[in-house]
N, C-alpha and C positions, 0 to 999 in steps of 0.2 A: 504494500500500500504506500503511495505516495503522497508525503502532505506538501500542500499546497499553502503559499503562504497568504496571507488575507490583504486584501487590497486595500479595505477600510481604512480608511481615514479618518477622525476628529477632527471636528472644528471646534471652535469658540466660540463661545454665543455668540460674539460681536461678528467673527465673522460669519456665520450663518444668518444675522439681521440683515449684514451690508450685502450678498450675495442673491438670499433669495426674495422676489418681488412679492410674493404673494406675503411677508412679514413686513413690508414696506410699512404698512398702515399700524402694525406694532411697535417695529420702532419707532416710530413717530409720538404713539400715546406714553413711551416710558422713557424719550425726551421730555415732555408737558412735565411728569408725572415727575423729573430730576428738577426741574425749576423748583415744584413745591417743596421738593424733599432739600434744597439749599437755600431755598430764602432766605433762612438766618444765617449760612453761612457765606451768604454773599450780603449780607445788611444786618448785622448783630447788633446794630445801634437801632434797630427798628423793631427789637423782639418786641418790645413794651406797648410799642405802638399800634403794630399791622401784620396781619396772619395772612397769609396765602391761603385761600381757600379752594382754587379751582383752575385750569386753565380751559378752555375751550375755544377753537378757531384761532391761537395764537393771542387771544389775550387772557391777561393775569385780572384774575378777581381778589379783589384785596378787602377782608374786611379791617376798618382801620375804628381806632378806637373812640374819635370822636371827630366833629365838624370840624373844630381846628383843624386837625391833623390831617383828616383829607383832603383842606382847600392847601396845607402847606403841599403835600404830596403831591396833589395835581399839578401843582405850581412845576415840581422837580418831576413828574412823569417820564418826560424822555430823558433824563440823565439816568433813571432807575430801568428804563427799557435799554439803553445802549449798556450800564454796566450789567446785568442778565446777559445780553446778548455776546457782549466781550469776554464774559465768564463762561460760557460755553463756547464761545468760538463760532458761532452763529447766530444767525436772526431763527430767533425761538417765537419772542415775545415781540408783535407789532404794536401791542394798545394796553393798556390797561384801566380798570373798571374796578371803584372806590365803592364798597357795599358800608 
């Protein structure tokens, strides 16, 4: 009997995301899903303030903790969407939305 050796290969998850198209739309939701999961470590001066609650369609829902804090926020909006986007190295985040 003759063994045959196995041709199998392993991938990595990342490479198996980046490779097959039919996970295209997966990786994409656990992109969103790594924004929520660093908000504080991309704004730890904002734990007190403002929670990530959700992303959908590329923008971040923020619930923030009071009026102030969200006409300040709105004010700084694309400085808080460009750092998101620099900290992942992509446009993740277009808009964001003050609950």
């Amino acid at each position: 009997m003759v063994k045959r050796k196995s041709s199998t290969s392993f991938k990595t998850l990342n490479e198996v995301l980046e490779t097959d198209k039919e996970l295209s739309s997966l990786k994409e939701k656990i992109k969103l899903l790594n924004v929520l999961g660093e908000f504080e470590n991309i704004f730890p001066e904002l734990s007190n303030i403002a929670k990530a609650i959700k992303v959908e369609k590329q923008i971040l829902f923020l619930k923030v903790e009071n009026s102030v804090w969200k006409s300040e926020l709105n004010f700084q909006k694309n400085i808080l969407i460009k750092k998101i986007n620099n900290y992942f190295k992509e446009e993740i985040i277009k808009s964001i939305k003050f609950l």
